[in-house]
N, C-alpha and C positions, 0 to 999 in steps of 0.2 A: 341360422337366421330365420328359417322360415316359421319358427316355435316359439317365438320373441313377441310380446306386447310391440304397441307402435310407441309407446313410451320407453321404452328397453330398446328398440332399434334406435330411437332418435340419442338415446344416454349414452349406447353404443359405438353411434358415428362420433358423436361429442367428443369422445372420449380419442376414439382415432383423430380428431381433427388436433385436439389440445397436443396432443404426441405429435403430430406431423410439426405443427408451429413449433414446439420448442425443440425437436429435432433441426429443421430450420433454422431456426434464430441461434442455436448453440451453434451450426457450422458457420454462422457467417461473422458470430463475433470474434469465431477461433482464425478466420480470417479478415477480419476489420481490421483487431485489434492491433496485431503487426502492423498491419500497412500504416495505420495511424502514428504509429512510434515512431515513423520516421521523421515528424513534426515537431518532437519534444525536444528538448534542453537536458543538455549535461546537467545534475545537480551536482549540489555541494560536497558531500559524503562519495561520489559515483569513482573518482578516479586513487582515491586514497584506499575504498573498499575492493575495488578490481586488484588492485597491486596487489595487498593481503592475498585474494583469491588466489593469484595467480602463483604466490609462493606457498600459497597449500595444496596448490596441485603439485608444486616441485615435491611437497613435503611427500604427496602421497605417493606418487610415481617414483620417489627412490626410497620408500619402504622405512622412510622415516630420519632417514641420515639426512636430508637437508634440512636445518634448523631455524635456517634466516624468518623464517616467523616469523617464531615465538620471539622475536627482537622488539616486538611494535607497541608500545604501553599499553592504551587499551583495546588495541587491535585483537588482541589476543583473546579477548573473552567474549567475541564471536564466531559463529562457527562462518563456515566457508561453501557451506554447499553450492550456493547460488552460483560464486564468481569460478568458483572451478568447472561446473555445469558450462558456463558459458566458454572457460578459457579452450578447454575441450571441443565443444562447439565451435568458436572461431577457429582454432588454430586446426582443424580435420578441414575446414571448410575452405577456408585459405589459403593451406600448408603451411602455416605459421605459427604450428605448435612450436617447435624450438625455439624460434624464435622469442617468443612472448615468453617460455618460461623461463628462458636465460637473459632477457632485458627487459622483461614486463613493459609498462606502457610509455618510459624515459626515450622513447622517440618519437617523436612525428608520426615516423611512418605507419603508426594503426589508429590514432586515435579515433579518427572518424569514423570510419571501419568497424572497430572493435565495438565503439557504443551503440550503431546503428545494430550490431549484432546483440548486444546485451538489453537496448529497448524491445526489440522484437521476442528475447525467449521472455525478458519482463512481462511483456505484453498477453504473453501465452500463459505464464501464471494467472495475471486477473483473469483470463478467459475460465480457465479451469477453474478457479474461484467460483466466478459467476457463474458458472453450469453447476457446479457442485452445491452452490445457493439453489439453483433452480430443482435439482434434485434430491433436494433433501425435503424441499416443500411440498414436493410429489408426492414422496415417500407419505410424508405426514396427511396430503392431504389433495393430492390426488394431480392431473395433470393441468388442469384451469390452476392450481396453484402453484404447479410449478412454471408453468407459462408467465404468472404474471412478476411472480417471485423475479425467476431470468430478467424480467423486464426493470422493474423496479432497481436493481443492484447496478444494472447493464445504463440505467439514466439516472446514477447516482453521482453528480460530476465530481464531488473528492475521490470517491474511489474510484472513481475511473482515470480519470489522471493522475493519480497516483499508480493504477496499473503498470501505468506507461515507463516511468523511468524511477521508479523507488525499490531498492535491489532488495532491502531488511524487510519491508511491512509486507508487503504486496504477496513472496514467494509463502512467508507467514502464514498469513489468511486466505491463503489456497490449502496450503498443509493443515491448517487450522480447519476450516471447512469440511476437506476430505475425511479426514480423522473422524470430523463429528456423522457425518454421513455415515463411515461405515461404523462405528461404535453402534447408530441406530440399527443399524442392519444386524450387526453382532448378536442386538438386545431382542430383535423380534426372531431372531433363528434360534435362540435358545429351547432346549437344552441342547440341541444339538447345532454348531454354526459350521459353516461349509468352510472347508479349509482355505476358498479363495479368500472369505470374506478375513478369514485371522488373518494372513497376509497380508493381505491391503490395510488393514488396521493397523499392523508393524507397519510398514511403508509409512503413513500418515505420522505415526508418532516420529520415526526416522529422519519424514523430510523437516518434521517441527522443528525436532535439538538441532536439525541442524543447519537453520537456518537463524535459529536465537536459539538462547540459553533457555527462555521460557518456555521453551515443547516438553520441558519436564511436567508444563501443566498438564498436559497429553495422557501421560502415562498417571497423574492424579487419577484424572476425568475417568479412565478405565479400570482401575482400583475401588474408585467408590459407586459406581452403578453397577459394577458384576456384584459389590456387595451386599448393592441393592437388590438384585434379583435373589438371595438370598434372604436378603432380608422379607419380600415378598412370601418367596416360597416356604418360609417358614413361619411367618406371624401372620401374614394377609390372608393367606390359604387359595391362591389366586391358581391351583389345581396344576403349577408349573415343576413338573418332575425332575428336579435338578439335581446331577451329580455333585457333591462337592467337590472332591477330589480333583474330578475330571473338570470341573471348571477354575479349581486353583492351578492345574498345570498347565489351562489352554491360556488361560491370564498372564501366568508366568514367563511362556512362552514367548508372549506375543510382546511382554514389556521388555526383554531382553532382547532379543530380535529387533524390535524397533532404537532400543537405546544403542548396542552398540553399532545399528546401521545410522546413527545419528553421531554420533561419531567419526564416522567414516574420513571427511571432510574438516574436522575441527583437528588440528593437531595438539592445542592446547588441551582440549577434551583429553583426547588420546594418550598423553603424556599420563598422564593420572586420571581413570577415567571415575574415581570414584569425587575426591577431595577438588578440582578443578572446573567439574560443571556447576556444583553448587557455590563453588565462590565467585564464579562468572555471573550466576543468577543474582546472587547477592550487591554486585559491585554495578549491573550493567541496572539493576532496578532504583540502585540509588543514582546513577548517573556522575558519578563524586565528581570525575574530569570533566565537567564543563558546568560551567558559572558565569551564568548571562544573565540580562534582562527581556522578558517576555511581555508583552504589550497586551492587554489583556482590559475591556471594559474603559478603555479609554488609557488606561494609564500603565506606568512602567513599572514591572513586580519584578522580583527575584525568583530564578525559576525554583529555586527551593522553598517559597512563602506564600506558594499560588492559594488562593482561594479553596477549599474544599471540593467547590460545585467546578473547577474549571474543566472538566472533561464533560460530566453531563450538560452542560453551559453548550462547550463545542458542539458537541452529539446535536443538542434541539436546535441551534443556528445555522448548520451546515449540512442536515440533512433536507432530502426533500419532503416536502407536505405530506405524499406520498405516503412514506414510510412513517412520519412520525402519526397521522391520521389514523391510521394502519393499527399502531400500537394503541389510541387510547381507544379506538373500538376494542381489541382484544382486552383492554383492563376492564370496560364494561361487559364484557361477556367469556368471560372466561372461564364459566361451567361448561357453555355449549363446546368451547373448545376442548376443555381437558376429558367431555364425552365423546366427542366424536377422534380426537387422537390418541388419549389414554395417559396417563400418568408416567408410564417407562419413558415412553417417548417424548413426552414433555420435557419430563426433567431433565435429560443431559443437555438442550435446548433453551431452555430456559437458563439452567446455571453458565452456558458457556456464555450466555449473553449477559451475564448481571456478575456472576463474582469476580471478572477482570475488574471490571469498573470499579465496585464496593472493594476491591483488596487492594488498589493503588489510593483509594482516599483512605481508608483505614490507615495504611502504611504510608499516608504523606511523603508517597514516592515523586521524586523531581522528574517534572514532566514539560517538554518544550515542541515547539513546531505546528501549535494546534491538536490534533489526537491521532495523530499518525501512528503513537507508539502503539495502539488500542486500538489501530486497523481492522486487529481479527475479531473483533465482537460484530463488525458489522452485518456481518452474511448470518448470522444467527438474528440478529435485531427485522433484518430485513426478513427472514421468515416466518418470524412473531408476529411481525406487521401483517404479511398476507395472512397468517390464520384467522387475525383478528380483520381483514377485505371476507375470508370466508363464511367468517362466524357471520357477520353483518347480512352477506348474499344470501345466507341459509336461513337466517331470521325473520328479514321482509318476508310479507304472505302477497304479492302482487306484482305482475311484470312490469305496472308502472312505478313502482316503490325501485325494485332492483334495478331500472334502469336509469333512473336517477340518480342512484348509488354509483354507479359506474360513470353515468355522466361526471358527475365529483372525482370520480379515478382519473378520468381522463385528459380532465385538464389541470390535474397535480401532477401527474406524470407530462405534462407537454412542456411544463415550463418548465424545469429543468434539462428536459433535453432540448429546445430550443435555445435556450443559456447557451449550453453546449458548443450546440454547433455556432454559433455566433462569438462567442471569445475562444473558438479552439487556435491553440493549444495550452490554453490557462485555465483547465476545469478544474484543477484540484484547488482554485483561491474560490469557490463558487459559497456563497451566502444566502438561505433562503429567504421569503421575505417576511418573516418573523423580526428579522433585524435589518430589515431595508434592502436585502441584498446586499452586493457589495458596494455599492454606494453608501448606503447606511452604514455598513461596518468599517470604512478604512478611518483610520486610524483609531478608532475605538479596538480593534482586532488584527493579530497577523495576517497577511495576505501572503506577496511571495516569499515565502521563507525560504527557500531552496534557491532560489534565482532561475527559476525555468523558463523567466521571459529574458534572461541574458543571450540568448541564443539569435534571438529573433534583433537585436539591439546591435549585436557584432555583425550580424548578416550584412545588415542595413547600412553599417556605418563602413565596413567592407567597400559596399557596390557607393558609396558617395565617396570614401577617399580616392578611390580609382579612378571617379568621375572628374573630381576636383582638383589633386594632388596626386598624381600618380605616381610623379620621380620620385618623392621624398615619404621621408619616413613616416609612420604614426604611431607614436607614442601612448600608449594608450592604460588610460585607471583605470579600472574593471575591479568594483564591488565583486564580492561573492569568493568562489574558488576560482582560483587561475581557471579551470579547466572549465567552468563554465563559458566561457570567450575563448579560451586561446586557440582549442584546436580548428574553428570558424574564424578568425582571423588569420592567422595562420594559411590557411590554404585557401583563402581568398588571394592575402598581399603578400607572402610568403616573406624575403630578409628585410620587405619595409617595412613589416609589425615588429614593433619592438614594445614589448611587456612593459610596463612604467615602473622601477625600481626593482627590476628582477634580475640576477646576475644574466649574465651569458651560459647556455646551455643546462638552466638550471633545474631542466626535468631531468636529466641525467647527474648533476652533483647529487642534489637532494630527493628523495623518493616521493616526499609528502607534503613540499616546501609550498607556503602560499604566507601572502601580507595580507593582513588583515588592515586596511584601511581604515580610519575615524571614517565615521559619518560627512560627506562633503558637504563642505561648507564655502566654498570658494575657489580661486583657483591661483596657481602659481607660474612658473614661467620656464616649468619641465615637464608637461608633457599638455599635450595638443588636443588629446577627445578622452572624456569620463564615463563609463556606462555606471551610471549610478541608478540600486537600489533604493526603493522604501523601507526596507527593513533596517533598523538598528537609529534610523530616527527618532526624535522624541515624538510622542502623540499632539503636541500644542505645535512643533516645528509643521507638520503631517498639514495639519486644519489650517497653515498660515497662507499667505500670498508665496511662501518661500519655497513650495513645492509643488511642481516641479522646479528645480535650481536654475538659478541664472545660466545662461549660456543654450539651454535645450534647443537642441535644432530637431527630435526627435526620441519621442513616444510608443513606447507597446502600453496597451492599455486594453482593461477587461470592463465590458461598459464603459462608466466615464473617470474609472480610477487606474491612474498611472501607475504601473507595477516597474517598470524601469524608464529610462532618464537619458537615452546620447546627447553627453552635453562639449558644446565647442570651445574652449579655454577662451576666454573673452580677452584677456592677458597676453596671449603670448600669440606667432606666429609661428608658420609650419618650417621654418626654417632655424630647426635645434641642431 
């Protein structure tokens, strides 16, 4: 210290201070983010996807003789890593491993329980996401960037609410991330990389396959930059001393390692590990089994006929100012940045954020839910964006230029996190105000897709039947999956909830069983309260007087757009 310029001391401290905050801020969201999931809603996909999990842990724990899987049509051409990670987790923690794997979730007795434990390791995926955002912007560009990187992803309310309770995208674009982090690492240790860093590199591609079919793009991504380094070291003359040999075998290595630890979990994979990922890939990117209507610009498409632009459409509506700001500073100065990060490190960075995108519109792959399926670009988009907050900081020549520029960071980044906290637990319907926010977008755009405000809706109507009708039963419609409502109903009124046209016992008949309801339109003189969704409306129904439905006695709503509907049968009395 004492040999240091007072310019070097102060870059110095800097440099400790940006490391203490994001050391910081990464422990607190690794604990925020649990605690917060215990706010969230069962989604749609959550209790049909645990079942699956839960009989590929059977699959794996007897070494392959349990088969009841591979039974499930398209259940099958996902992997399992996530729900068995958890089933694992609940059932050590519980003592309810046997349990769960010889009845899985066909009784009462876990449901709450179980998902409270499946939001919280969710929860720890986006965490490890968002750190792994935060340090890979380091990596590129130092600790101010990874500081604000962290920050940036961590007030990004689709992804973060989606952290919370989405078991497919979320554990993804942690895997996805990690992967891209250490492939950086890979690429700056060459020609020689530390055996830790191949490892974790295998790991990365591992947890990809095996949590979608698509971590095969993992093992692309590391095939064509190792051949890039090659390609370097031989045409560029960039003075980098490379074995080939020795870098075909560590490649080699690390691709198999990771594919068949990606495996692990999938027993469909496993069956045929060659001919069955590739047709997984194949069948899960066309989507064939489901054939809906997606609401989109006001109006109602097929989700096989979407528009070209519908994902980048989503991307610039739903992200924050922030990030998208971010990006077109970086498209204006994008020498300074490819100077000061370099080309190796760009690239993997750059393509992981642009050829998802460009290979689902190319391949007019059928896409629904808004851009969930396209999660994992984001933590690479949002790094983009900070090089391109860097490039900007490094540009201005005056401390009242640069803080100007920040002042503009600063109240891009507030408003989406005070969004946030003011509609939680509904961040993932969050709208920037490029399209009015969510007010601007409803019904021109999906909102709750998932039904994460059904949760908040049964709570509610729970504590009023009690209040009002305690002896008698309630009958109840409930939009969405059963399992969005039942298991909060359920253990609010326990034999007075009675599911509205569901057999007797019929999470133990059927494993997967749910009615999908028409759109309500009315009411009849069998059953007594509706939690009725916005989703699967027409867009002119949406804009009319007619929504929310006749009968509402009560509202979850994010700003001033209703995302679900307790509606009271205006028809009938509680005496069925």
């Amino acid at each position: 210290m004492a040999n240091l310029s007072f310019a070097q001391t102060l870059n110095w401290k800097a440099r400790i201070s940006y490391r203490t905050f994001f050391i910081a801020l990464s422990a607190g969201l690794v604990f925020l983010l649990p605690w917060l999931s215990r706010d969230f809603g069962i989604t749609w996909d959550e209790w049909m996807d645990s079942n699956n999990g839960l009989l590929a842990l059977r699959y794996v724990l007897s070494l392959g003789r349990d088969k009841e899987v591979l039974n499930f049509w398209h259940g099958i051409y996902y992997p399992h890593f996530f729900y068995s990670v958890v089933g694992m987790a609940y059932g050590l923690l519980f003592n309810a491993l046997s349990a769960v794997l010889q009845n899985g979730l066909h009784t009462d007795t876990h449901l709450i329980r179980f998902y409270t434990t499946s939001h919280a390791i969710n929860a720890l995926f986006g965490a490890v996401a968002m750190v792994y955002t935060g340090l890979l912007a380091k990596r590129l560009a130092g600790w101010r960037a990874g500081c604000l990187a962290l920050i940036l992803i961590a007030v990004s309310p689709r992804f973060f609410g989606n952290a919370m309770n989405n078991p497919k995208d979320i554990p993804f674009a942690a895997a996805g991330i990690f992967f891209l982090y250490y492939l950086t690492v890979f690429l700056q240790e060459q020609p020689q990389p530390r055996k830790r860093t191949c490892l974790l590199l295998a790991c990365g591609i591992a947890a990809s396959l095996g949590t979608r079919a698509g971590g095969l793009i993992q093992m692309a991504y590391l095939f064509l930059f190792s051949a890039w380094l090659v390609f370097e070291a031989r045409f560029l003359k960039t003075g980098l001393a490379l074995s080939l040999p020795r870098l075909t075998l560590t490649v080699a290595l690390i691709a198999i390692a990771g594919y068949l630890g990606g495996l692990l979990f999938w027993p469909y994979g496993w069956e045929n590990p060659i001919a069955h990922p590739l047709k997984a890939l194949h069948e899960v990117s066309r989507i064939s089994f489901w054939e809906g209507l997606i609401v989109f610009e006001g109006h109602s498409f097929s989700a096989k006929v979407l528009p070209w632009y519908y994902i980048p459409k989503w991307i610039l509506i739903s992200s924050p100012l922030a990030v998208i700001g971010g990006l077109l500073f970086l498209l204006l100065l994008w020498r300074p940045m490819l100077k000061n990060t370099g080309s190796r490190l760009a690239g993997p960075l750059l393509f992981a954020a642009i050829f998802p995108v460009a290979y689902v519109i190319y391949q007019k792959s059928v896409l629904l839910d808004s851009w969930r399926h396209l999660l994992f670009v984001y933590p690479p988009w949002v790094v983009l964006s900070v090089l391109g907050w860097e490039a900007v900081l490094r540009e201005v020549n005056s401390t009242g230029k640069r803080l100007f520029v920040a002042a503009i960071l600063i109240l891009q980044i507030a408003q989406p996190f005070s969004w946030m906290i003011r509609n939680h637990p509904h961040a993932y319907v969050y709208f920037n105000p490029l399209v009015g926010g969510i007010n601007g977008a409803f019904a021109r755009y999906e909102t709750d897709y998932w039904g994460n405000s059904l949760r908040g809706c049964a709570e509610w109507l729970a504590a009023y039947h009690q209040q009002n009708s305690p002896l008698q039963p309630a009958y109840v419609r409930a939009d969405g999956s059963v399992m969005s409502s039942y298991p909060f109903l359920k253990q609010a009124l326990g034999d007075f909830y009675r599911p509205y046209g569901y057999p007797p016992e019929f999470l133990a008949k059927d494993p997967y069983f749910f009615i999908q309801y028409a759109p309500y339109m009315g009411g009849d003189q069998s059953w007594n309260y509706a939690l009725v969704l916005s989703r699967g409306w027409k867009p002119e129904i949406l804009r009319s007087a007619a929504w929310p439905p006749e009968g509402t006695i009560h509202e979850i709503q994010a700003d001033d757009v209703t995302l679900c509907a307790v509606v009271k049968n205006p028809r009938t009395t509680l005496h069925v």
